[in-house]
VMD Tcl script that builds the backbone (N, CA, C; Angstrom):
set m [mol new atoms 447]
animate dup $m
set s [atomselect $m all]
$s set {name element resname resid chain x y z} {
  {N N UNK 1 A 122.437 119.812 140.608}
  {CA C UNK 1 A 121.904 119.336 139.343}
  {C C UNK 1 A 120.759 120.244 138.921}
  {N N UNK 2 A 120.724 120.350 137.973}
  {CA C UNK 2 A 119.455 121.268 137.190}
  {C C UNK 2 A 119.067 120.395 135.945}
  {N N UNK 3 A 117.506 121.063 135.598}
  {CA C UNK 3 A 116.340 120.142 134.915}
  {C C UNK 3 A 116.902 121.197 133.477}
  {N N UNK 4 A 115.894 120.276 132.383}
  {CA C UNK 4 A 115.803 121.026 131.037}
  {C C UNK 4 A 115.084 120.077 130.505}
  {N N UNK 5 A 114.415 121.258 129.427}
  {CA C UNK 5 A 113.528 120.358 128.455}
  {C C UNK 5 A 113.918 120.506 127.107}
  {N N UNK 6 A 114.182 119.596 125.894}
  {CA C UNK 6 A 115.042 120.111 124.692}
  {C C UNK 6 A 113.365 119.616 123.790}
  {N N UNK 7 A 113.132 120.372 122.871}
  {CA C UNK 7 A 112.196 120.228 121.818}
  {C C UNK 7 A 112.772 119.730 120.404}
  {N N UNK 8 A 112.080 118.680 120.111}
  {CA C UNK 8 A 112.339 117.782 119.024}
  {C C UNK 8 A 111.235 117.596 118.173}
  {N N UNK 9 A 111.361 117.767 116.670}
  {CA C UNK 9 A 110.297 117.097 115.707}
  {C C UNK 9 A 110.856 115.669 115.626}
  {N N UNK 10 A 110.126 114.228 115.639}
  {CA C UNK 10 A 110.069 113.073 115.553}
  {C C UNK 10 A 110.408 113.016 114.103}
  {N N UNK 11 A 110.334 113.986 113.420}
  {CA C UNK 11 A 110.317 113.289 111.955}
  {C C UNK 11 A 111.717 113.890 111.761}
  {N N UNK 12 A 112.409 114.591 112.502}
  {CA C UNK 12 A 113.841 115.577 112.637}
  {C C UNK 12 A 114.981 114.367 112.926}
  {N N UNK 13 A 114.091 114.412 114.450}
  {CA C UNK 13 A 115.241 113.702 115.715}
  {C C UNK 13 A 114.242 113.061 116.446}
  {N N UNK 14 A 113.684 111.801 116.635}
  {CA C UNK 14 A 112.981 111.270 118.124}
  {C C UNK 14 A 113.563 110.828 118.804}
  {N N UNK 15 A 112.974 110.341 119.753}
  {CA C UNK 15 A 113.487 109.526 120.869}
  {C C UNK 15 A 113.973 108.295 120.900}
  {N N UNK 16 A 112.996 107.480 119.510}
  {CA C UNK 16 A 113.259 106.413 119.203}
  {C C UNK 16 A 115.016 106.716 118.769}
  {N N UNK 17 A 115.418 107.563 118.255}
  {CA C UNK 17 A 116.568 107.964 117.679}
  {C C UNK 17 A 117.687 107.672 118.856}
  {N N UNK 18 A 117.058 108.539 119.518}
  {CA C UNK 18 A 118.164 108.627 120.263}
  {C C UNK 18 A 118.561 107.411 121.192}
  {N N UNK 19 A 117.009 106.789 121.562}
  {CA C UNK 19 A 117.446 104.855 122.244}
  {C C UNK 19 A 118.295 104.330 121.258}
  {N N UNK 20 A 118.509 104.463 120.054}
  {CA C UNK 20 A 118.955 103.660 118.875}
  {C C UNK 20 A 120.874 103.975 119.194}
  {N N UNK 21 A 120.825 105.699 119.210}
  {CA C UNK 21 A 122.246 106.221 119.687}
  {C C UNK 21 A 122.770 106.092 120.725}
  {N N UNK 22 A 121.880 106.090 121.320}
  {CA C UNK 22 A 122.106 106.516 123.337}
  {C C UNK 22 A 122.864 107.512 123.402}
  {N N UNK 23 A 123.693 108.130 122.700}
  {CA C UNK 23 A 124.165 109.780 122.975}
  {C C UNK 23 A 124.064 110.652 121.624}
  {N N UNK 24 A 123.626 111.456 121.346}
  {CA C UNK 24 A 123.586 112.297 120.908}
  {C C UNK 24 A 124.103 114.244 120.706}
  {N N UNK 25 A 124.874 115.066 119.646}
  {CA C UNK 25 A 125.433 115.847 119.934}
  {C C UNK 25 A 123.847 116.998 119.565}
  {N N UNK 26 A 123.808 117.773 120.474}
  {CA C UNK 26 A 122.200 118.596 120.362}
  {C C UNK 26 A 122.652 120.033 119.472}
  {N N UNK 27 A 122.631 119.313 118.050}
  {CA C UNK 27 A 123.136 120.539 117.305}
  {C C UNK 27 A 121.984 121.625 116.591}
  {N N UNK 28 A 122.290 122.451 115.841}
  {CA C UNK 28 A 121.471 123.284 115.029}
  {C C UNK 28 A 120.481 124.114 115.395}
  {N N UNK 29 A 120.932 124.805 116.808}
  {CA C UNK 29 A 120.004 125.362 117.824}
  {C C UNK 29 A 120.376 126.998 117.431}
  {N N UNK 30 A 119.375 127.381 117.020}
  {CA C UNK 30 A 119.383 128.891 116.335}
  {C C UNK 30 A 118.931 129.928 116.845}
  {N N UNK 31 A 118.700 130.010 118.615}
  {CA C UNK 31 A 118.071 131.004 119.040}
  {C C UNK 31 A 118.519 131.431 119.963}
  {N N UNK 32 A 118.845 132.579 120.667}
  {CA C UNK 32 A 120.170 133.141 121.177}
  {C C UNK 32 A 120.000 132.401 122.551}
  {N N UNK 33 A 118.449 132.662 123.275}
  {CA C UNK 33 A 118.282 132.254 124.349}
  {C C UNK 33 A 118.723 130.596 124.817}
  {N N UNK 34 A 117.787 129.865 123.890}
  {CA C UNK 34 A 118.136 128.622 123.416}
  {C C UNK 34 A 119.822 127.898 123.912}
  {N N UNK 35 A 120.901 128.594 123.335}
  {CA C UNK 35 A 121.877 128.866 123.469}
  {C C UNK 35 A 122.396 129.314 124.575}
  {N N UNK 36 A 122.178 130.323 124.670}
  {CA C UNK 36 A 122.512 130.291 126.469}
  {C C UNK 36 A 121.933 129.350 127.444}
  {N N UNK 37 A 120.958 128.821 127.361}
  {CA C UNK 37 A 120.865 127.707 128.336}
  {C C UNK 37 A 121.541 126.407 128.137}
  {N N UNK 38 A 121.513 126.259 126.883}
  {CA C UNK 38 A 122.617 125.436 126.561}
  {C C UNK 38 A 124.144 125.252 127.547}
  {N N UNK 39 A 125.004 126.709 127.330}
  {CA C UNK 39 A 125.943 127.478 127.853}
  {C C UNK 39 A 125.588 126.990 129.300}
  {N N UNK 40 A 124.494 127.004 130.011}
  {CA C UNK 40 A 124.435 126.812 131.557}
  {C C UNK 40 A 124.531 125.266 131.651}
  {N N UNK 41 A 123.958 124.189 130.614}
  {CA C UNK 41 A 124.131 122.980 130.946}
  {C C UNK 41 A 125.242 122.346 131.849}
  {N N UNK 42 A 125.062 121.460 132.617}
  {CA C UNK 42 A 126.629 120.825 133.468}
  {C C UNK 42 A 126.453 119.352 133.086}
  {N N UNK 43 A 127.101 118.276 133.050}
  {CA C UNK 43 A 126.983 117.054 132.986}
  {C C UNK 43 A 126.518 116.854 134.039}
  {N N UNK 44 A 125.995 115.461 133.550}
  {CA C UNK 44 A 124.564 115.072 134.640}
  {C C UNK 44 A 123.088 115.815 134.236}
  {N N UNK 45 A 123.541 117.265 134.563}
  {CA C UNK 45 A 121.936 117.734 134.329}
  {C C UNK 45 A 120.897 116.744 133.779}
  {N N UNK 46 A 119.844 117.086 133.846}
  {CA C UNK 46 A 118.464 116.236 133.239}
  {C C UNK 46 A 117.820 117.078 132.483}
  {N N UNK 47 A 117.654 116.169 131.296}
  {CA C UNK 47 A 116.565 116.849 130.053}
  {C C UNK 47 A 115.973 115.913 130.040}
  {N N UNK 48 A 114.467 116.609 129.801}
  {CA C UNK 48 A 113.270 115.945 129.702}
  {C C UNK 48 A 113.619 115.906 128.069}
  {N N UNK 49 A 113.056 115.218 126.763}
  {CA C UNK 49 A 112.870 114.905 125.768}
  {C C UNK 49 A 111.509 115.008 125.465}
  {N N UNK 50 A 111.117 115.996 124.099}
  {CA C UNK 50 A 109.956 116.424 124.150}
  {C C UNK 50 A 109.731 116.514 123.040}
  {N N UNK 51 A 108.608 115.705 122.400}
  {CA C UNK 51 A 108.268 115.583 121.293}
  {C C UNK 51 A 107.060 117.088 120.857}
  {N N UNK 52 A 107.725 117.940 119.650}
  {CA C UNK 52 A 106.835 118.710 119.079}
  {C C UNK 52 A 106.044 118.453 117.930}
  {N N UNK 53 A 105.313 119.172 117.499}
  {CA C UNK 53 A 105.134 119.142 115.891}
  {C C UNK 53 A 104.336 117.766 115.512}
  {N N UNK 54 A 103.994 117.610 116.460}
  {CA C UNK 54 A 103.361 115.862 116.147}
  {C C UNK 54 A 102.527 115.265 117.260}
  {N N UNK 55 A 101.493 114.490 116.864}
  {CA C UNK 55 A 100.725 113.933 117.592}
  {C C UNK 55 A 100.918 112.615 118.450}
  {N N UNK 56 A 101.219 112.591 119.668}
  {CA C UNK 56 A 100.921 113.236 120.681}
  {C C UNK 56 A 102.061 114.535 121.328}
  {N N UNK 57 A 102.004 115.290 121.482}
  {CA C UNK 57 A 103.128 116.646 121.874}
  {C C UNK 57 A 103.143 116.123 123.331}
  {N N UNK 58 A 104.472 116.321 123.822}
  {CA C UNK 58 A 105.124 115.475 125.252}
  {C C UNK 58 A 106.204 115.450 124.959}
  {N N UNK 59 A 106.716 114.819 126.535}
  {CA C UNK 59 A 107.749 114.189 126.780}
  {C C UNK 59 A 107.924 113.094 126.731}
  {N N UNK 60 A 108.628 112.771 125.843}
  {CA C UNK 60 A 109.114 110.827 125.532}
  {C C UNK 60 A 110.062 110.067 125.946}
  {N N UNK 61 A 110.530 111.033 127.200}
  {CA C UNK 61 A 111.748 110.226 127.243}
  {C C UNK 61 A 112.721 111.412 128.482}
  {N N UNK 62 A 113.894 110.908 128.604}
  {CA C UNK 62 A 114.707 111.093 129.687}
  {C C UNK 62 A 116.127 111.171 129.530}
  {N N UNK 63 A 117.067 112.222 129.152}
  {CA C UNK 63 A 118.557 111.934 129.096}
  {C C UNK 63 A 119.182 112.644 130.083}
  {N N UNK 64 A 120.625 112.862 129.904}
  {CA C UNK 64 A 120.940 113.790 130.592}
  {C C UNK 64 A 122.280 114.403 129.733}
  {N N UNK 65 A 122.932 115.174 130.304}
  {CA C UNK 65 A 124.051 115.756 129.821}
  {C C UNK 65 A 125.075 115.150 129.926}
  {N N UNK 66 A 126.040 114.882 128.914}
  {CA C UNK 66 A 127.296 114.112 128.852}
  {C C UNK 66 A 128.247 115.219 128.618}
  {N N UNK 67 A 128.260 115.980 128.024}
  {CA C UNK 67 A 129.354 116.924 127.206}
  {C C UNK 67 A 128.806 118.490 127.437}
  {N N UNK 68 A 129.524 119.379 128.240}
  {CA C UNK 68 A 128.944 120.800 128.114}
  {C C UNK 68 A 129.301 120.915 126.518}
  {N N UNK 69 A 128.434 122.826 126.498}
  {CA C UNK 69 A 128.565 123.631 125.724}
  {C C UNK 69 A 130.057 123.148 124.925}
  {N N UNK 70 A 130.055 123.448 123.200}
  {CA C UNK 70 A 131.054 123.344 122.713}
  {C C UNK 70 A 130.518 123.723 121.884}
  {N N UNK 71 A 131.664 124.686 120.621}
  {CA C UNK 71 A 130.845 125.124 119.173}
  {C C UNK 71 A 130.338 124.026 118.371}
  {N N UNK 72 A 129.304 124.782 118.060}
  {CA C UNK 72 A 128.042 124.128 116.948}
  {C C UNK 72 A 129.344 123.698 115.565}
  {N N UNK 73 A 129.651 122.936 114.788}
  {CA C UNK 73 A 130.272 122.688 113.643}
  {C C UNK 73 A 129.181 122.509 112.495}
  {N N UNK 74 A 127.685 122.708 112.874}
  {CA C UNK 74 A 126.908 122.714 111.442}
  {C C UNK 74 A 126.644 124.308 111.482}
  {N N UNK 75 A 127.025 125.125 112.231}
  {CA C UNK 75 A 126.718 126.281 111.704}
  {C C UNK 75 A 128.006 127.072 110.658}
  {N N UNK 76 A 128.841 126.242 110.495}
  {CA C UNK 76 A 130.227 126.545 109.378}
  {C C UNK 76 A 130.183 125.476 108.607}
  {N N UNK 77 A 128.769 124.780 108.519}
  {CA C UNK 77 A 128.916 123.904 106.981}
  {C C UNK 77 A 128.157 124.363 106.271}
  {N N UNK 78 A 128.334 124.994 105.467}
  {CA C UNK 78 A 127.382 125.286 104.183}
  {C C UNK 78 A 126.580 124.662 103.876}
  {N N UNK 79 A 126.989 123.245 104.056}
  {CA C UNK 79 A 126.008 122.095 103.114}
  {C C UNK 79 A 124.983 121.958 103.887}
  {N N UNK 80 A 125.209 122.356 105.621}
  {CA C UNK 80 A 123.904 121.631 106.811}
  {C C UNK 80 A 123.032 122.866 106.217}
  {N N UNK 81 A 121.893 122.224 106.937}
  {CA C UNK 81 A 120.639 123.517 106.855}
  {C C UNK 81 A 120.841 124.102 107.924}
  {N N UNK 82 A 121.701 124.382 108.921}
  {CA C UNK 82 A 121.639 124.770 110.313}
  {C C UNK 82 A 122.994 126.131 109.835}
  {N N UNK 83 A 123.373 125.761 108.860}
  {CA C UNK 83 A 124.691 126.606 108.178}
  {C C UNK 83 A 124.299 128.736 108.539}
  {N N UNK 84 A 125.343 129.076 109.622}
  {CA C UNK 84 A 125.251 130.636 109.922}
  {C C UNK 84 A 126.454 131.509 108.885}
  {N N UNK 85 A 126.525 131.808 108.206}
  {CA C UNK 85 A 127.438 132.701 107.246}
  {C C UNK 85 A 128.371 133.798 108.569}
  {N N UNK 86 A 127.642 134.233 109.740}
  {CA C UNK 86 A 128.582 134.896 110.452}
  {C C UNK 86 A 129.158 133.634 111.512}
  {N N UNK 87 A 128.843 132.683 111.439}
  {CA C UNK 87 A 129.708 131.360 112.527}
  {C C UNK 87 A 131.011 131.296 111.649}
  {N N UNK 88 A 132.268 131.354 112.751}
  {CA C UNK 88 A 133.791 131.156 111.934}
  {C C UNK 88 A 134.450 130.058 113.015}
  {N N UNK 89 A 135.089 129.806 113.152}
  {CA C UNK 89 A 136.176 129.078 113.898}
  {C C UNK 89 A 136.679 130.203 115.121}
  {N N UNK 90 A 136.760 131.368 114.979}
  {CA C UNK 90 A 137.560 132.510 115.906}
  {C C UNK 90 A 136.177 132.834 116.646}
  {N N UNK 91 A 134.933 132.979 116.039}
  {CA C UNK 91 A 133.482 133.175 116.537}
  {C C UNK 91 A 132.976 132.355 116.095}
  {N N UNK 92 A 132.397 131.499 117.000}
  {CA C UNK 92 A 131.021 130.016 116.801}
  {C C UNK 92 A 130.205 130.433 116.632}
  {N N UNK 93 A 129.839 131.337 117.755}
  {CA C UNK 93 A 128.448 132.271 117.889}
  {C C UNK 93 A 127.411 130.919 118.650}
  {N N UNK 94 A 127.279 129.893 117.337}
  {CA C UNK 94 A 126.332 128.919 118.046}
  {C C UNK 94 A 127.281 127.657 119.291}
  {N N UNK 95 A 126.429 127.075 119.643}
  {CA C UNK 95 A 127.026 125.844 120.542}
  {C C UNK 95 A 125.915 124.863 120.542}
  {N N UNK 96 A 126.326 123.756 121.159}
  {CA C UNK 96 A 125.813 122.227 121.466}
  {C C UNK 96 A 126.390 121.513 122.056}
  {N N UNK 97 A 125.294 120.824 122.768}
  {CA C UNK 97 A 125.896 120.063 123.858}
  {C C UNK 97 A 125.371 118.796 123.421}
  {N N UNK 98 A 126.439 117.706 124.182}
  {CA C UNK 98 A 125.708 116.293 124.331}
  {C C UNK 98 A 124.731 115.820 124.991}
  {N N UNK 99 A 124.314 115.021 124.934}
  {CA C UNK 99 A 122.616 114.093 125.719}
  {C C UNK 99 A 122.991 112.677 125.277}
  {N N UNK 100 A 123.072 112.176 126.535}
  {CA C UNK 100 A 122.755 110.636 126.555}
  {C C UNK 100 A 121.175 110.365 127.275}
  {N N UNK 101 A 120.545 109.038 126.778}
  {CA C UNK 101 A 119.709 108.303 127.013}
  {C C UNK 101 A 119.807 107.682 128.410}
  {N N UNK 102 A 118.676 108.445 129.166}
  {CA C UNK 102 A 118.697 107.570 130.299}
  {C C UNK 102 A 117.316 106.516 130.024}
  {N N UNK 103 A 116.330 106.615 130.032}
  {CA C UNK 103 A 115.356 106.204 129.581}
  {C C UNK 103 A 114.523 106.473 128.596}
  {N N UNK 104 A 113.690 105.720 127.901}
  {CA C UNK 104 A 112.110 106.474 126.573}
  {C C UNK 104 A 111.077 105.920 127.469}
  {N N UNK 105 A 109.890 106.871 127.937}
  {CA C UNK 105 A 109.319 106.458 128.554}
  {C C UNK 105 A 108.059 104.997 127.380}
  {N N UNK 106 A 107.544 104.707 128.400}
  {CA C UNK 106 A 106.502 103.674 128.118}
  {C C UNK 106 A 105.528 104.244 126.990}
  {N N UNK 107 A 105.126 105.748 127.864}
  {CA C UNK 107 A 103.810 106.807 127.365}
  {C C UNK 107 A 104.339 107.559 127.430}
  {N N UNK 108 A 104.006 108.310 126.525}
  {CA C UNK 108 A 104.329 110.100 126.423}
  {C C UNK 108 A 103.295 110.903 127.608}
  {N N UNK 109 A 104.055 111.545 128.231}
  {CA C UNK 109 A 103.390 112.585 129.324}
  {C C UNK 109 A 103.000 113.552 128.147}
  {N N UNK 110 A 101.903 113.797 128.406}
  {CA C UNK 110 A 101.352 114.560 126.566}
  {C C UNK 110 A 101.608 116.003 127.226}
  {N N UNK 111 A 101.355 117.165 126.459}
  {CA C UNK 111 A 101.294 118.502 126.767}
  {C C UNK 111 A 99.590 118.561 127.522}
  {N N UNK 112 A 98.435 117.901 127.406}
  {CA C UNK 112 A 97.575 118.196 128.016}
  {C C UNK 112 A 97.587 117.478 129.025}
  {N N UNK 113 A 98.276 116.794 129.274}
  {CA C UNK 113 A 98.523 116.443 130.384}
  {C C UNK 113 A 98.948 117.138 131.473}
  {N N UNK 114 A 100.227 117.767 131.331}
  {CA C UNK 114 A 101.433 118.577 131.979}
  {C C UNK 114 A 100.174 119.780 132.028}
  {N N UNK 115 A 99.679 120.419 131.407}
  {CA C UNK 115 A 98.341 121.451 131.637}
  {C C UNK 115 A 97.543 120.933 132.530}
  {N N UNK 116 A 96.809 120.047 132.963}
  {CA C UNK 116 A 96.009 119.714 133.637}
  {C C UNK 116 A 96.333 119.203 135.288}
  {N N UNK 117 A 97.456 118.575 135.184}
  {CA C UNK 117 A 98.090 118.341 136.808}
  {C C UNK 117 A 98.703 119.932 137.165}
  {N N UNK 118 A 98.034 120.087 138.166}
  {CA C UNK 118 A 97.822 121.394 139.110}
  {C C UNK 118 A 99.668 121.551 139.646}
  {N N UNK 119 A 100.481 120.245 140.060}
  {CA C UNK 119 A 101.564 120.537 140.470}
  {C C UNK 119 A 102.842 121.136 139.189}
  {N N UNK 120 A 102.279 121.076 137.827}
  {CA C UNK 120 A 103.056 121.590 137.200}
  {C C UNK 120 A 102.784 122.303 135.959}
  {N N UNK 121 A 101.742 123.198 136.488}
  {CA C UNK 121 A 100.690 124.540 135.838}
  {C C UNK 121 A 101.417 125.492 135.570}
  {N N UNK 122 A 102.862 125.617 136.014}
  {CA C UNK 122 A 103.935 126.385 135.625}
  {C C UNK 122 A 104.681 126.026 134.890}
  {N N UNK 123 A 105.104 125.061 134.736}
  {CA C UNK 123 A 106.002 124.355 133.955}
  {C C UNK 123 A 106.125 125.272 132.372}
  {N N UNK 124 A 107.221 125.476 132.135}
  {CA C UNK 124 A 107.416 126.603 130.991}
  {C C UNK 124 A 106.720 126.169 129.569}
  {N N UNK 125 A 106.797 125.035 129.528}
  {CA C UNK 125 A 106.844 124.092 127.956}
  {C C UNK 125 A 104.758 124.253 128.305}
  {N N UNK 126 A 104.084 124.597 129.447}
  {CA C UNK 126 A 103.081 124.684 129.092}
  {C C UNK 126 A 102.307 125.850 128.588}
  {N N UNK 127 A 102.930 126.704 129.287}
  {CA C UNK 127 A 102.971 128.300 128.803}
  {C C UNK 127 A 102.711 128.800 127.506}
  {N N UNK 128 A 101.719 129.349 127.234}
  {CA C UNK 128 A 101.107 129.873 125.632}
  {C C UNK 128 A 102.474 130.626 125.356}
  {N N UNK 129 A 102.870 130.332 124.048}
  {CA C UNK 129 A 103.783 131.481 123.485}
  {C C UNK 129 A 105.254 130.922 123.745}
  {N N UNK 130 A 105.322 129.608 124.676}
  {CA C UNK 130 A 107.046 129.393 125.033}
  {C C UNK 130 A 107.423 128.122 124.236}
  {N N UNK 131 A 108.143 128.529 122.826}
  {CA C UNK 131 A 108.368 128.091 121.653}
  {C C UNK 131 A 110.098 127.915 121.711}
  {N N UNK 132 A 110.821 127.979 122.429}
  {CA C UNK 132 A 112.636 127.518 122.699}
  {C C UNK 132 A 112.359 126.059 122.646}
  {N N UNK 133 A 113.592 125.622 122.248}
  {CA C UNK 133 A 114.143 124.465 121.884}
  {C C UNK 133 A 114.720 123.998 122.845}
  {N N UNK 134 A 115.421 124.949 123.795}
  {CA C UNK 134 A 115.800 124.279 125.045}
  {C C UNK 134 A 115.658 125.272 126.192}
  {N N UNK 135 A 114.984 124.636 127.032}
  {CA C UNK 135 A 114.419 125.635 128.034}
  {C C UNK 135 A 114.515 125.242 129.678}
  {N N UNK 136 A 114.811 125.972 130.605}
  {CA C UNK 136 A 114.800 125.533 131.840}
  {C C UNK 136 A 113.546 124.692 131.961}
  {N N UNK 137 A 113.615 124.002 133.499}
  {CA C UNK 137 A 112.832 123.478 134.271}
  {C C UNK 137 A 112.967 123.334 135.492}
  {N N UNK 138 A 112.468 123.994 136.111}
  {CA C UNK 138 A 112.416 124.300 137.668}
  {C C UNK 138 A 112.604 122.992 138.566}
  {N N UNK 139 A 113.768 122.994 139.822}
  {CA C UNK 139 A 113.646 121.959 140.590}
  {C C UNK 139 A 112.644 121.146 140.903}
  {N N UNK 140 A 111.815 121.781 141.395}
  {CA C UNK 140 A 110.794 121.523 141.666}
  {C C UNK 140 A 109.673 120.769 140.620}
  {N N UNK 141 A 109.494 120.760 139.624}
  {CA C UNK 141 A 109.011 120.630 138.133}
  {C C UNK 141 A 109.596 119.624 137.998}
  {N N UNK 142 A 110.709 119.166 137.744}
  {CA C UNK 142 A 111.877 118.505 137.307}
  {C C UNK 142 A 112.106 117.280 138.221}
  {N N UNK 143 A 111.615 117.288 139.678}
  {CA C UNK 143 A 112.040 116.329 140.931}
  {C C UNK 143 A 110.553 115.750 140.881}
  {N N UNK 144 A 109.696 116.651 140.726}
  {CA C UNK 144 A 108.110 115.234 140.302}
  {C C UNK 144 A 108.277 115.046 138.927}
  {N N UNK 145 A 108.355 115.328 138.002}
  {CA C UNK 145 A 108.465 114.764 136.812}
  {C C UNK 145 A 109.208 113.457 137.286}
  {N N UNK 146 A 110.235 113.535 137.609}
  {CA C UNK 146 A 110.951 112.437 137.733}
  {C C UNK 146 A 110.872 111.040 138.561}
  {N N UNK 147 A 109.902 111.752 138.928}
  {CA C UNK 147 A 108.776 110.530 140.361}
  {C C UNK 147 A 107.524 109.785 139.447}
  {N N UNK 148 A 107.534 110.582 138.421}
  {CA C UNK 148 A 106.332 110.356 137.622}
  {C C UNK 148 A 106.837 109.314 136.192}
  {N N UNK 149 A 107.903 109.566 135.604}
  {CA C UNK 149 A 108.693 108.696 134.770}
  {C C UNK 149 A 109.375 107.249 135.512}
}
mol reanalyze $m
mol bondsrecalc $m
mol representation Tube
mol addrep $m
């Protein structure tokens, strides 16, 4: 099993959203890297849920993977805002995967938080400058987080 953290604006997609869905397809992901980790997802995996762009910045929550990698279908709609002019049916280019709801936590584990506990001073999502939408998370990172939720 392997960890991940997916970045969400609340006013986009929250968490509350997704308790409401309990699965969700993780579309409109526009960044190559982004995408390839995507591509590595397995069912089961664990994503942390991580609120950006908004006060308090954290993790809100807990899903995991239901559905690997499969082409993105808003990057061949014109009408989405996520719409790629080189995405075709023969080339996706983009992909998305599913996430179901395992839990929303109580409290958001804030970002100054995750900075300040010494056991996860590495953790990528704390890192000046690491702005992906979906990003690894180290076993290790990922197995106390999960002691901690």
């Amino acid at each position: 099993m392997n960890y991940w953290l997916v970045k969400s604006e609340p006013r986009s997609y929250a968490i509350d959203d997704l308790a409401q869905d309990k699965e969700t397809a993780w579309s409109g992901v526009r960044n190559y890297q982004a995408r390839n980790n995507m591509r590595a997802m397995r069912n089961g995996d664990i994503v942390f849920f991580y609120h950006s762009g908004t006060a308090p910045l954290g993790i809100a929550g807990v899903a995991e993977v239901s559905r690997e990698a499969y082409p993105d279908e808003t990057a061949q709609d014109s009408a989405d805002d996520h719409f790629d002019k080189r995405a075709t049916m023969e080339k996706p280019i983009w992909e998305m995967v599913d996430i179901r709801l395992v839990r929303k936590l109580k409290e958001v584990i804030t970002l100054s938080e995750l900075k300040k506990d010494p056991l996860l001073a590495n953790i990528l999502v704390a890192r000046s400058g690491q702005r992906l939408s979906v990003m690894t998370v180290s076993r290790e990172h990922g197995e106390y987080l999960l002691k901690r939720v």
